[in-house]
N, C-alpha and C positions, 0 to 999 in steps of 0.2 A: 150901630148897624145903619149903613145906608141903602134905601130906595136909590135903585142906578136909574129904572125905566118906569113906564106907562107897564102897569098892570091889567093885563086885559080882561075882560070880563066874563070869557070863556074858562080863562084859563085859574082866574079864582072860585068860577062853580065846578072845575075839575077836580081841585083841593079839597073842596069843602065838602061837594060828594064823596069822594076818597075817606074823607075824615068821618061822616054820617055812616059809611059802609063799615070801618073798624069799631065806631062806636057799639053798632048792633050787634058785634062779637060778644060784647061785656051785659050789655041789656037791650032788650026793643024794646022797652015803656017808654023810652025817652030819645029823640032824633036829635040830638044836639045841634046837627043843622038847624034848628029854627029858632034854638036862642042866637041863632046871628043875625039877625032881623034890621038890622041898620049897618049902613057902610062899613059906619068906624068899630062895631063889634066884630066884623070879616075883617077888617085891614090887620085890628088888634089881633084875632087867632093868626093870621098868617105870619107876622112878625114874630110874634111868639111859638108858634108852632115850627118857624126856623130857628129862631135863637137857640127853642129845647134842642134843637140838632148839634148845638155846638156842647153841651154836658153829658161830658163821659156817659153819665149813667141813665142818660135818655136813648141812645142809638135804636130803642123799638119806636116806630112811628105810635104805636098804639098807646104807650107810658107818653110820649111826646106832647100827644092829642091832650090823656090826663093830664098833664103838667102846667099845659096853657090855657088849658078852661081854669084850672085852680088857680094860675097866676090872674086871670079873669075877673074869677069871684073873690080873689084878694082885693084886687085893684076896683072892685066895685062895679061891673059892667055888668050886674044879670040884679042889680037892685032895684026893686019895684019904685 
C-alpha cells in the first residue's frame, strides 16, 4: 500500500476519534485512543485499519479497529 499525500492532522484525529467512539461500544474501561500516543502508533493503526478494509471478513469497521490493534500488539507497538 501506498501513502499518495500529506496526511493532515485534522483529519487523522477524525479517524481516531471515530475509532475511540466504536471502541466504547465493546468497553469504556479502556480509550484505545491513548495507546496511540506517538506519531508512528497513529500512522501504524491508520494503515492498518485501511488494510483490514481490504479482508473480506473485516467489512465492520468495529472487527477492523479489533484487527489492527491485535496486528499492533503482534507487531509489538503497546510493549513497555
Amino acid at each position: 500500500m501506498l501513502i499518495k499525500e500529506y496526511i493532515k492532522e485534522e483529519v487523522m484525529e477524525k479517524r481516531i476519534n471515530a475509532m475511540s467512539i466504536r471502541s466504547q461500544m465493546e468497553s469504556v474501561a479502556i480509550d484505545r485512543a491513548a495507546l496511540l500516543n506517538t506519531d508512528k502508533k497513529r500512522l501504524a493503526y491508520l494503515f492498518l485499519s485501511e488494510y483490514a478494509a481490504s479482508i473480506p471478513d473485516l467489512q465492520d469497521e468495529l472487527l477492523a479497529d479489533n484487527w489492527a490493534f491485535d496486528e499492533m500488539e503482534r507487531l509489538g507497538f503497546f510493549k513497555q
